[in-house]
PDB file of N, H, CA, C and O in Angstrom:
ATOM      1  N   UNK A   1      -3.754   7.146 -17.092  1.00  0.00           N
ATOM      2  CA  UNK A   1      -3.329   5.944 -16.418  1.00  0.00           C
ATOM      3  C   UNK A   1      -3.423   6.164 -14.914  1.00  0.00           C
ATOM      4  O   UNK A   1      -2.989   7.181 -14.372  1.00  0.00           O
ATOM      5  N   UNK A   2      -3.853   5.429 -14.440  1.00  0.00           N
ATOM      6  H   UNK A   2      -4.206   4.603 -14.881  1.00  0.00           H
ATOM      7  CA  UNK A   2      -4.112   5.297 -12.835  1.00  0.00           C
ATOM      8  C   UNK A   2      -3.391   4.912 -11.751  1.00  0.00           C
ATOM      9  O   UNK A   2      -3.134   3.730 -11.522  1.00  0.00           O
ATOM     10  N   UNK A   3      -2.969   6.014 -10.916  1.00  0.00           N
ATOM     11  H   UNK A   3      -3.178   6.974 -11.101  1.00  0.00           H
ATOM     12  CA  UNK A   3      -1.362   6.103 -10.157  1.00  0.00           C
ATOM     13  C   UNK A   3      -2.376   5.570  -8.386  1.00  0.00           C
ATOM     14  O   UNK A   3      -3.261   6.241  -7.855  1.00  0.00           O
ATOM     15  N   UNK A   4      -1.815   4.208  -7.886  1.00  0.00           N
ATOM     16  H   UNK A   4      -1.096   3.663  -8.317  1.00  0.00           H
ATOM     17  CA  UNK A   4      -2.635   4.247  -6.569  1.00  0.00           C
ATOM     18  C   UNK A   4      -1.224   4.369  -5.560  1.00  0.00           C
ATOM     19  O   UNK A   4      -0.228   3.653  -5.456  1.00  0.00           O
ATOM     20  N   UNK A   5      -1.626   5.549  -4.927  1.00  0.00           N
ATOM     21  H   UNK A   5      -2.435   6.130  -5.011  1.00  0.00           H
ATOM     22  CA  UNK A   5      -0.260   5.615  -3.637  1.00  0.00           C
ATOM     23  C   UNK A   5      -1.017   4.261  -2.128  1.00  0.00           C
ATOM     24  O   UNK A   5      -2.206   3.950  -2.070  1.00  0.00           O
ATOM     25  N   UNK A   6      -0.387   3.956  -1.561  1.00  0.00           N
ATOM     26  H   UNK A   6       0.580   4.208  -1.608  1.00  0.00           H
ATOM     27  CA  UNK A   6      -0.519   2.989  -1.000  1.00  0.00           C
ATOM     28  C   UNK A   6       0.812   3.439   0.260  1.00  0.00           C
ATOM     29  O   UNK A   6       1.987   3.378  -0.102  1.00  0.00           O
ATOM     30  N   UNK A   7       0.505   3.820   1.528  1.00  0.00           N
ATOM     31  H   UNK A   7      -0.450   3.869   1.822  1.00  0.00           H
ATOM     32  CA  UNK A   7       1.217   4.122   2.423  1.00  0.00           C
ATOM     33  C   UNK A   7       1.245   2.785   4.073  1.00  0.00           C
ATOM     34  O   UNK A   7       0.615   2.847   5.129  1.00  0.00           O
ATOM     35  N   UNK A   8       1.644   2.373   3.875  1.00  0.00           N
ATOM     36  H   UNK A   8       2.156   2.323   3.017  1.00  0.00           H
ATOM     37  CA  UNK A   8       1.554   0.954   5.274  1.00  0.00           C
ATOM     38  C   UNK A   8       2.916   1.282   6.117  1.00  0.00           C
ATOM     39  O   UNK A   8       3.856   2.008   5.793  1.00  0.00           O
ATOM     40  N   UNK A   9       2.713   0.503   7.318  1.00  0.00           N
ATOM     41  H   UNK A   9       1.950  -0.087   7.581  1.00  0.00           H
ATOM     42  CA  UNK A   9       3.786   0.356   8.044  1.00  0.00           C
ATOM     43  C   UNK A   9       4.271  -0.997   8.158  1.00  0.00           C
ATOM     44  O   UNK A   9       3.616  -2.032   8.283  1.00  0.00           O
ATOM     45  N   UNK A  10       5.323  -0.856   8.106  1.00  0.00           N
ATOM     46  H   UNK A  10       5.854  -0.015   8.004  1.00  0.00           H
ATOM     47  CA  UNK A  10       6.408  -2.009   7.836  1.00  0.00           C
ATOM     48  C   UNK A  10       6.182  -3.008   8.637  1.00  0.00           C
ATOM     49  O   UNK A  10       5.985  -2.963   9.851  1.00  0.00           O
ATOM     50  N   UNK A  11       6.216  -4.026   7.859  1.00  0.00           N
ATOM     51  H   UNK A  11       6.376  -4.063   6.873  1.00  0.00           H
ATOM     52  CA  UNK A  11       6.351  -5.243   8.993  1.00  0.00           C
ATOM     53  C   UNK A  11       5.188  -6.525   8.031  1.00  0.00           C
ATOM     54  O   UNK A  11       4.667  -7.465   8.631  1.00  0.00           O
ATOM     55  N   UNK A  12       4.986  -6.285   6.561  1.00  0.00           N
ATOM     56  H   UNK A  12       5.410  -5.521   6.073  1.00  0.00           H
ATOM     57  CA  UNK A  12       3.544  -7.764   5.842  1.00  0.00           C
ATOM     58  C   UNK A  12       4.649  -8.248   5.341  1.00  0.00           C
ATOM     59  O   UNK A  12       5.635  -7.547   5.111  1.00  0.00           O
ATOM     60  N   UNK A  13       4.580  -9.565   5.113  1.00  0.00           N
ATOM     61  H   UNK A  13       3.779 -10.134   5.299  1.00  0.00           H
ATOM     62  CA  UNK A  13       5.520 -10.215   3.931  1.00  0.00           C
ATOM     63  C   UNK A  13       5.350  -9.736   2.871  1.00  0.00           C
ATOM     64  O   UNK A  13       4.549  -8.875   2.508  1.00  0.00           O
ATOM     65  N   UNK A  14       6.322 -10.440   2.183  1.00  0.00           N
ATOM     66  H   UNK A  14       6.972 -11.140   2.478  1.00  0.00           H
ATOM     67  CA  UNK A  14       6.373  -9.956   0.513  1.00  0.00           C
ATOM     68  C   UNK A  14       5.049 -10.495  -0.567  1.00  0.00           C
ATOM     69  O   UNK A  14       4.453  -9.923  -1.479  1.00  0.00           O
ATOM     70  N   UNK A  15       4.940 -11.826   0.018  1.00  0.00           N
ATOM     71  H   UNK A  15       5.424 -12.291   0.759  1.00  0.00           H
ATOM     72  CA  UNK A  15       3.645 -12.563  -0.664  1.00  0.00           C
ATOM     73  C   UNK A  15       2.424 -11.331  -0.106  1.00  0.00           C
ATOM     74  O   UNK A  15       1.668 -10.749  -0.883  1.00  0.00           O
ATOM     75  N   UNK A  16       2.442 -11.192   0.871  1.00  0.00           N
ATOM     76  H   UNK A  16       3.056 -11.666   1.502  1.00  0.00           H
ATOM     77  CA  UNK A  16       0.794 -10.099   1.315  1.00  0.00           C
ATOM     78  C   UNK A  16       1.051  -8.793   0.519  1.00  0.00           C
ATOM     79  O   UNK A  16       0.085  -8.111   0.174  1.00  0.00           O
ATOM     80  N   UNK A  17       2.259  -8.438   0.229  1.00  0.00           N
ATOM     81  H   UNK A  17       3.043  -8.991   0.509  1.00  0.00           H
ATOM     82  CA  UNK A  17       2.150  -6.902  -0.901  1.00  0.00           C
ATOM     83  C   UNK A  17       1.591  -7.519  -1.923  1.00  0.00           C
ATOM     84  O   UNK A  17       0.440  -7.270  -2.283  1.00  0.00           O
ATOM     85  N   UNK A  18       2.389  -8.426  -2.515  1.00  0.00           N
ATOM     86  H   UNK A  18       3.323  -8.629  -2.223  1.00  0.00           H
ATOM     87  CA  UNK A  18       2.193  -8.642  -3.851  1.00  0.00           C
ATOM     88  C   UNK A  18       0.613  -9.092  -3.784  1.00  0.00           C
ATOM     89  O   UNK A  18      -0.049  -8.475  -4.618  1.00  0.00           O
ATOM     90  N   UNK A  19       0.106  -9.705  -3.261  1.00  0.00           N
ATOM     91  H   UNK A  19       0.644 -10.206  -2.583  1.00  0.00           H
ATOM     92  CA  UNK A  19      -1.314  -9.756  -3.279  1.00  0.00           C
ATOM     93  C   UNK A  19      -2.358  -8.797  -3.511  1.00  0.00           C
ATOM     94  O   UNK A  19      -3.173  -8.740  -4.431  1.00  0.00           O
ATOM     95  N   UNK A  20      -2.155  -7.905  -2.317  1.00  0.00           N
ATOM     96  H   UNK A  20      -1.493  -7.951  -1.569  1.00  0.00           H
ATOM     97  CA  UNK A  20      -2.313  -6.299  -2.400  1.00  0.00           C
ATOM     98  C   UNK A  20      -2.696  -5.620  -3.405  1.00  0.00           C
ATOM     99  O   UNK A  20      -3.741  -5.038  -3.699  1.00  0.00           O
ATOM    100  N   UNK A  21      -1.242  -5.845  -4.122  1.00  0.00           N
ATOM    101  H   UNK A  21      -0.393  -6.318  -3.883  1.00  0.00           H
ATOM    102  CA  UNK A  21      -0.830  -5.232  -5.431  1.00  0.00           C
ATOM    103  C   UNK A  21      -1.723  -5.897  -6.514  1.00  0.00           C
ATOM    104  O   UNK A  21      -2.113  -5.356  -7.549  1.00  0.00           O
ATOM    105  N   UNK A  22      -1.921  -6.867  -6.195  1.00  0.00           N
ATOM    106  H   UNK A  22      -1.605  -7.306  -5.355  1.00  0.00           H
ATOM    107  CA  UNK A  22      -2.843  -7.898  -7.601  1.00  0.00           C
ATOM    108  C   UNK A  22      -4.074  -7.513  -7.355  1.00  0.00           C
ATOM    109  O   UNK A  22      -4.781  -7.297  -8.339  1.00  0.00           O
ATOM    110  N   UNK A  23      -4.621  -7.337  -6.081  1.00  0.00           N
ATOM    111  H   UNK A  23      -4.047  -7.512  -5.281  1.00  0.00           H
ATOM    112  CA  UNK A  23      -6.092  -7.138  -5.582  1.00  0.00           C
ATOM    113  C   UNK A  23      -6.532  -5.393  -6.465  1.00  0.00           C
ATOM    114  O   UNK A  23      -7.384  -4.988  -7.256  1.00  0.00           O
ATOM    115  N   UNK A  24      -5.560  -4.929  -5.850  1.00  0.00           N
ATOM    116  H   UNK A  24      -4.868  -5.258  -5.208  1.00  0.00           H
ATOM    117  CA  UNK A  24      -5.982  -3.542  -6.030  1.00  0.00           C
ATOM    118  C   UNK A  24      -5.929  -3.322  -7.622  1.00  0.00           C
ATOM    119  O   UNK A  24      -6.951  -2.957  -8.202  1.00  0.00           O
ATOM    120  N   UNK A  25      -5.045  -3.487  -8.141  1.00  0.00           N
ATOM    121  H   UNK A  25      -4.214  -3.783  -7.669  1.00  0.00           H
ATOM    122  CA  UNK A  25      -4.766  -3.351  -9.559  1.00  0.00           C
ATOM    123  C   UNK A  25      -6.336  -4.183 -10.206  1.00  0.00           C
ATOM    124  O   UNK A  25      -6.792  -3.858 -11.302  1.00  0.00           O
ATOM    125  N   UNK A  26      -6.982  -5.223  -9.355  1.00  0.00           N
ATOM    126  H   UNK A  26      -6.611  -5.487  -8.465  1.00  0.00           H
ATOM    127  CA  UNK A  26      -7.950  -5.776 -10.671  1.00  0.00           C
ATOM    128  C   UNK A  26      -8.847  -4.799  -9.968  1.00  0.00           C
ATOM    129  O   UNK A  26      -9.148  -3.973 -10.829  1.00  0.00           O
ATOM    130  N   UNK A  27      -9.418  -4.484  -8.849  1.00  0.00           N
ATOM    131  H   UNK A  27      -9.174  -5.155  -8.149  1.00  0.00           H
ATOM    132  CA  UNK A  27      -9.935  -3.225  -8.501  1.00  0.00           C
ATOM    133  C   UNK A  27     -10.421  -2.207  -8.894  1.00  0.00           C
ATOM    134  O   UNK A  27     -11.592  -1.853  -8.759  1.00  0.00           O
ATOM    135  N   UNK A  28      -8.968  -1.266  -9.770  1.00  0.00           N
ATOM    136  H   UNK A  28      -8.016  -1.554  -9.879  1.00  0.00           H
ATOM    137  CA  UNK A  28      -9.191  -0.165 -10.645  1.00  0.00           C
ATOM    138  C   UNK A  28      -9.302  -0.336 -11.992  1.00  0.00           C
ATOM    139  O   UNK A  28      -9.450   0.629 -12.742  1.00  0.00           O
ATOM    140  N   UNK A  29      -9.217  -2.054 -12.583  1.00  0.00           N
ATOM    141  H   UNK A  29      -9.097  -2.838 -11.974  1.00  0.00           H
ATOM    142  CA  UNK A  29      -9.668  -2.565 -13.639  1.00  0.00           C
ATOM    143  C   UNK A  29     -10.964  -2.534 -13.197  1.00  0.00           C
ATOM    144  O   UNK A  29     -11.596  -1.711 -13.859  1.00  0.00           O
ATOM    145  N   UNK A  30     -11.546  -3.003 -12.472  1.00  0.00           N
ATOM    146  H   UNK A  30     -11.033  -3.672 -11.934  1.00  0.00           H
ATOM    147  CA  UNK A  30     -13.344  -3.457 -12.870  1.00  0.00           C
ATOM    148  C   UNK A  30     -13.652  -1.991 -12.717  1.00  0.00           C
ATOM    149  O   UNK A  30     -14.459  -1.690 -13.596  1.00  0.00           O
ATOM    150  N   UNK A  31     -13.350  -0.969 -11.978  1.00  0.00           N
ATOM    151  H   UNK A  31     -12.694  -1.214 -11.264  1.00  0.00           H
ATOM    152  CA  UNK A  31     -13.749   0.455 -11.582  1.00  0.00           C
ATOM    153  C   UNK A  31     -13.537   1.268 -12.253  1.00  0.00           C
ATOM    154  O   UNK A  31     -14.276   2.251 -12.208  1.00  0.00           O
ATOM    155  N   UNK A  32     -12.535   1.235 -13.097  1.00  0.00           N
ATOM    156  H   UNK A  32     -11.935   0.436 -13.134  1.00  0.00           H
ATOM    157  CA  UNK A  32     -12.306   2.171 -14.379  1.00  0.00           C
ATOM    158  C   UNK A  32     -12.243   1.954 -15.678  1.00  0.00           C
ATOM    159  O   UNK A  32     -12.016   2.791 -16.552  1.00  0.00           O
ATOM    160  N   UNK A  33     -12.461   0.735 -15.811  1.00  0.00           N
ATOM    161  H   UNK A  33     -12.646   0.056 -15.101  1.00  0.00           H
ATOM    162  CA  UNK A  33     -12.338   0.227 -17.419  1.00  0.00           C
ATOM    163  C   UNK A  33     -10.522   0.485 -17.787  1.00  0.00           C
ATOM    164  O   UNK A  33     -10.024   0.218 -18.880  1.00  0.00           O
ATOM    165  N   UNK A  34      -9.918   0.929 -16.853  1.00  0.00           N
ATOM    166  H   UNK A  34     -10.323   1.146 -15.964  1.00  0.00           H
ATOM    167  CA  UNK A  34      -8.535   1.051 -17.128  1.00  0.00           C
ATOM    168  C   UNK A  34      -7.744  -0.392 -17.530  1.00  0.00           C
ATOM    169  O   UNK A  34      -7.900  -1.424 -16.878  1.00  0.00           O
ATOM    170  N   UNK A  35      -6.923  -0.291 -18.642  1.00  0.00           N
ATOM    171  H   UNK A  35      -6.796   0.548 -19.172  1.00  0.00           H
ATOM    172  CA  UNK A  35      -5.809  -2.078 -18.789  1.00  0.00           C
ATOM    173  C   UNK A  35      -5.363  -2.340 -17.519  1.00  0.00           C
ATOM    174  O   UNK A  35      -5.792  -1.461 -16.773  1.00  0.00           O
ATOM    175  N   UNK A  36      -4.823  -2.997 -17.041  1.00  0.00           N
ATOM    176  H   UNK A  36      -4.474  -3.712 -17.648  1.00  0.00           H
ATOM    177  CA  UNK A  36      -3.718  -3.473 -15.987  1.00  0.00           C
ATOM    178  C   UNK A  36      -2.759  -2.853 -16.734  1.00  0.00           C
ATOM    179  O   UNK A  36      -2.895  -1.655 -16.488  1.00  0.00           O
ATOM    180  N   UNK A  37      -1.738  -3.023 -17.620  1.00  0.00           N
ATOM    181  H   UNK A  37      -1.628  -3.997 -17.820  1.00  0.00           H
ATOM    182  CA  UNK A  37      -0.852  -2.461 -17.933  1.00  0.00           C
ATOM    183  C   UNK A  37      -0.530  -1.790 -17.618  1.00  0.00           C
ATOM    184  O   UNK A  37       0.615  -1.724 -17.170  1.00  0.00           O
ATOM    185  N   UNK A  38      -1.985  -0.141 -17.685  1.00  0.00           N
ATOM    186  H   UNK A  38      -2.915  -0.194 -18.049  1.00  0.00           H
ATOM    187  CA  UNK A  38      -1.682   0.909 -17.155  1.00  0.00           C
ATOM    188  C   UNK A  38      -1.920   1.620 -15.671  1.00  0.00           C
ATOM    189  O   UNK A  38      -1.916   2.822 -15.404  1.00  0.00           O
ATOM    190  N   UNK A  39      -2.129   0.482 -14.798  1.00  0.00           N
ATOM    191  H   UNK A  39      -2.133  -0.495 -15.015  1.00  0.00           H
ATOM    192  CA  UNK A  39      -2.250   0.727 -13.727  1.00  0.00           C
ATOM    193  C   UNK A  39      -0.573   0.730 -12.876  1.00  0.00           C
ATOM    194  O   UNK A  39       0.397   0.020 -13.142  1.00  0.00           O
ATOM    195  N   UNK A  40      -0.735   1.989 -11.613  1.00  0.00           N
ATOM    196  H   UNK A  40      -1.523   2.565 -11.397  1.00  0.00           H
ATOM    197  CA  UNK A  40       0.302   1.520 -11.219  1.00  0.00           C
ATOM    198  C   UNK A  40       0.382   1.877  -9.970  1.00  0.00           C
ATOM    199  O   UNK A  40       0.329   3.072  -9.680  1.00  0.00           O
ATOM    200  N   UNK A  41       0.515   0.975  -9.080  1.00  0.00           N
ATOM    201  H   UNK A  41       0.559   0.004  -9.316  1.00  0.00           H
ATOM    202  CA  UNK A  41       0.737   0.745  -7.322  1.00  0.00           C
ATOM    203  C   UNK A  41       1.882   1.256  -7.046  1.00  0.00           C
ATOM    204  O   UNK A  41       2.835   1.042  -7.795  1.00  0.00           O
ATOM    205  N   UNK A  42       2.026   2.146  -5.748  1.00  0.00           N
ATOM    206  H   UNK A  42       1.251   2.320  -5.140  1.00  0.00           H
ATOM    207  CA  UNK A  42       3.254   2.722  -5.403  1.00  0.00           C
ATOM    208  C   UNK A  42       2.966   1.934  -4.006  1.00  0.00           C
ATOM    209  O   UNK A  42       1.806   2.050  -3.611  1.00  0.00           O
ATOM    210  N   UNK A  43       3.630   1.337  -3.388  1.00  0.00           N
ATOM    211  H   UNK A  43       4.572   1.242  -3.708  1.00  0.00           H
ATOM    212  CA  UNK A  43       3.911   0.838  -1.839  1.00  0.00           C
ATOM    213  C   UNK A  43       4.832   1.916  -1.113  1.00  0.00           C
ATOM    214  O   UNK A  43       5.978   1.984  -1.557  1.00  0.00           O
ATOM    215  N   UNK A  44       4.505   2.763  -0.071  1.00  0.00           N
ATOM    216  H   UNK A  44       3.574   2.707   0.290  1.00  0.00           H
ATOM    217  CA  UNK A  44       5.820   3.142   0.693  1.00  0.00           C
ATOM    218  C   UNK A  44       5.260   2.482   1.984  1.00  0.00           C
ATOM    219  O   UNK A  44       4.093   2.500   2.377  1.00  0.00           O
ATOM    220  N   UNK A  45       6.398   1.866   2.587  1.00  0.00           N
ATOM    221  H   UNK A  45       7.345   1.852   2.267  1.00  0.00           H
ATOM    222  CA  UNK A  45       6.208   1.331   4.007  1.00  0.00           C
ATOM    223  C   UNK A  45       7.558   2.189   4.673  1.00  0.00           C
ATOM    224  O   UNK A  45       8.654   2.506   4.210  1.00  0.00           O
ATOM    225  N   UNK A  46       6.586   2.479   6.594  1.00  0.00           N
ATOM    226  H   UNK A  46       5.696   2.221   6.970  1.00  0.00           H
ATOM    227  CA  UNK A  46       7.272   3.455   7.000  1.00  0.00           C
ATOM    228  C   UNK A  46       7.506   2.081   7.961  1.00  0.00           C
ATOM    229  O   UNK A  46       6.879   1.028   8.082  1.00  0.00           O
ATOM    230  N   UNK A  47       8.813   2.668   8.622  1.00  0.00           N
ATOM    231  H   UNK A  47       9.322   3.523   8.523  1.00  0.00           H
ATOM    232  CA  UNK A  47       9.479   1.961   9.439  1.00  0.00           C
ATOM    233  C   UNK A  47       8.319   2.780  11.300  1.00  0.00           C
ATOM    234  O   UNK A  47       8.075   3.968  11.513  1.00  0.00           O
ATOM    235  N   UNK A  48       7.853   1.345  12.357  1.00  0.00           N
ATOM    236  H   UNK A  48       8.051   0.380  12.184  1.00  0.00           H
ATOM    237  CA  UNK A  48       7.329   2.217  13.201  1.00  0.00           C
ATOM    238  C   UNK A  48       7.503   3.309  14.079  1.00  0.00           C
ATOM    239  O   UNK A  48       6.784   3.729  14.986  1.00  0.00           O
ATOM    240  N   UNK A  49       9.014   3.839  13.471  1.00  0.00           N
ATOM    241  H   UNK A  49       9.598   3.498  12.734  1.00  0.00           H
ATOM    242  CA  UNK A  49       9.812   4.637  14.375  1.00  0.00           C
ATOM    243  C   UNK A  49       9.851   6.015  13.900  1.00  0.00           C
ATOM    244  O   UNK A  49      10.395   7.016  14.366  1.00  0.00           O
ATOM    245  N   UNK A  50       8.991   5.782  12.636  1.00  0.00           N
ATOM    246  H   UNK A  50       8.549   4.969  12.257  1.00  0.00           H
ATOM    247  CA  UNK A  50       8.762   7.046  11.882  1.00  0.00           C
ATOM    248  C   UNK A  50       7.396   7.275  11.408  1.00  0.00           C
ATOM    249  O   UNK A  50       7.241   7.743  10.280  1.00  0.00           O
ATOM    250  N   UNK A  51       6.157   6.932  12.316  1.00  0.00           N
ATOM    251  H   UNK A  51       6.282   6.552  13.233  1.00  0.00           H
ATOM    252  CA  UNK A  51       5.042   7.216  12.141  1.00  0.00           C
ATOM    253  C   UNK A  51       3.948   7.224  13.518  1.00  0.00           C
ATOM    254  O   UNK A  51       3.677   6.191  14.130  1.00  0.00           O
ATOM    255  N   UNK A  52       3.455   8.412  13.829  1.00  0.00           N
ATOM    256  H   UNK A  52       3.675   9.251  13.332  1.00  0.00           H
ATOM    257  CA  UNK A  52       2.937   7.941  14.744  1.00  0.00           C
ATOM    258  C   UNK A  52       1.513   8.586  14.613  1.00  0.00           C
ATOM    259  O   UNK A  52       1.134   9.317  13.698  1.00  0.00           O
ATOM    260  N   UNK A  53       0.813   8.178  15.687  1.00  0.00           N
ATOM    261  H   UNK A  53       1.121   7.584  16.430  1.00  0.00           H
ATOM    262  CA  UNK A  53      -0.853   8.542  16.388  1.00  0.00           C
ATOM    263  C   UNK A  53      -1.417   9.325  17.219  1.00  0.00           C
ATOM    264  O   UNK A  53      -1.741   8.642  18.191  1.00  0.00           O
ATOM    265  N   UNK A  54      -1.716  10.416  17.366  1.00  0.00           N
ATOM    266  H   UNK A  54      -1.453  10.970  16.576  1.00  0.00           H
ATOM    267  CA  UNK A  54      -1.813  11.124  18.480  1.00  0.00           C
ATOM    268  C   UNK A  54      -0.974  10.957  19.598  1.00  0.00           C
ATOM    269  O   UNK A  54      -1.092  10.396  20.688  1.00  0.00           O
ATOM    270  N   UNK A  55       0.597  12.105  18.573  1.00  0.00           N
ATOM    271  H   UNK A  55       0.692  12.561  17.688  1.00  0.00           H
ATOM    272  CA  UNK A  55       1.721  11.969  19.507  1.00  0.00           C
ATOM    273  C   UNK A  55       2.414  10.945  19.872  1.00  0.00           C
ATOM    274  O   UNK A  55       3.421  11.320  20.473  1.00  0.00           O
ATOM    275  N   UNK A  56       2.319   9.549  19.765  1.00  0.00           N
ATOM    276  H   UNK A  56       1.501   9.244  19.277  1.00  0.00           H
ATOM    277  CA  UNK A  56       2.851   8.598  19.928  1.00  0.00           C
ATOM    278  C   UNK A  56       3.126   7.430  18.692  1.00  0.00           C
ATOM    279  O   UNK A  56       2.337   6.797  17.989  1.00  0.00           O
ATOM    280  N   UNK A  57       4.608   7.452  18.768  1.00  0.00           N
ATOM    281  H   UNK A  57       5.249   7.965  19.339  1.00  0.00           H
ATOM    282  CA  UNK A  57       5.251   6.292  17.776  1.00  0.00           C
ATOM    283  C   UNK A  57       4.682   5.136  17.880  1.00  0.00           C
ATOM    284  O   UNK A  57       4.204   4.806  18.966  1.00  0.00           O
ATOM    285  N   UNK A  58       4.623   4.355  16.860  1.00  0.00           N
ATOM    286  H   UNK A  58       5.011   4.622  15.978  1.00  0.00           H
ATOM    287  CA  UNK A  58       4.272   3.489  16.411  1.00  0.00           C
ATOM    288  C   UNK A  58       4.995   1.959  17.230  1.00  0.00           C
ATOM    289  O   UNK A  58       4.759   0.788  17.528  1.00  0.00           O
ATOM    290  N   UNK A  59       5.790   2.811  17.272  1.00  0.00           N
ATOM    291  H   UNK A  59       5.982   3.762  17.029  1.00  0.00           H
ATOM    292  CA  UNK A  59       7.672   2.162  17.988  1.00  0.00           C
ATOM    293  C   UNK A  59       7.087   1.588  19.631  1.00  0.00           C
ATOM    294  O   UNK A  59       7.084   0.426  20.036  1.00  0.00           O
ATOM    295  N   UNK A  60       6.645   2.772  20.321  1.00  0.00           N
ATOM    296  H   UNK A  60       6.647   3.716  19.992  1.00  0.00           H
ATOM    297  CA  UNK A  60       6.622   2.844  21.538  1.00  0.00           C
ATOM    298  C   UNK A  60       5.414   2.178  22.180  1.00  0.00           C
ATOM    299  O   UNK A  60       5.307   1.964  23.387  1.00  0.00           O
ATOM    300  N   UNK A  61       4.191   1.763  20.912  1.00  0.00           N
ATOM    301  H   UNK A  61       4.278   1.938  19.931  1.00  0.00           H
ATOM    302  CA  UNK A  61       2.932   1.418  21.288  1.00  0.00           C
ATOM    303  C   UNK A  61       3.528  -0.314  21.983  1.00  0.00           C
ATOM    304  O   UNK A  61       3.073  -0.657  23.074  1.00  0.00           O
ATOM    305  N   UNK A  62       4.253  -0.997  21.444  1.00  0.00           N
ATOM    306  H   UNK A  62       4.623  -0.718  20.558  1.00  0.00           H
ATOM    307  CA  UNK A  62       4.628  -2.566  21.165  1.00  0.00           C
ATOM    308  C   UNK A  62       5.536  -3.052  22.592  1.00  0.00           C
ATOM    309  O   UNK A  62       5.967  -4.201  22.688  1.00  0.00           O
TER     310      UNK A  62
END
């Protein structure tokens, strides 16, 4: 069964995950012959105060 980690920074609505989540999931259906059933999306979203870019927060760019 097919585990997709999915790492973003905080800040899409809930409708744009869940989309995401629908997109990608038919994705590794047409790409793997895998069910949907057994597919499964992990979302972690980092807050911008805890990710940064060559040394600089995410926080501090804005």
């Amino acid at each position: 069964m097919p585990f997709v980690h999915i790492e973003l920074v905080a800040g899409r609505s809930q409708d744009a995950i869940k989309k995401m989540v629908q997109d990608v999931t038919n994705a590794v259906v047409e790409n793997t012959g895998a069910p949907a059933e057994h597919v499964h999306v992990i979302v972690n979203e980092m807050e911008k105060n805890r990710y940064g870019v060559a040394g600089v927060l995410k926080s501090d760019e804005d």
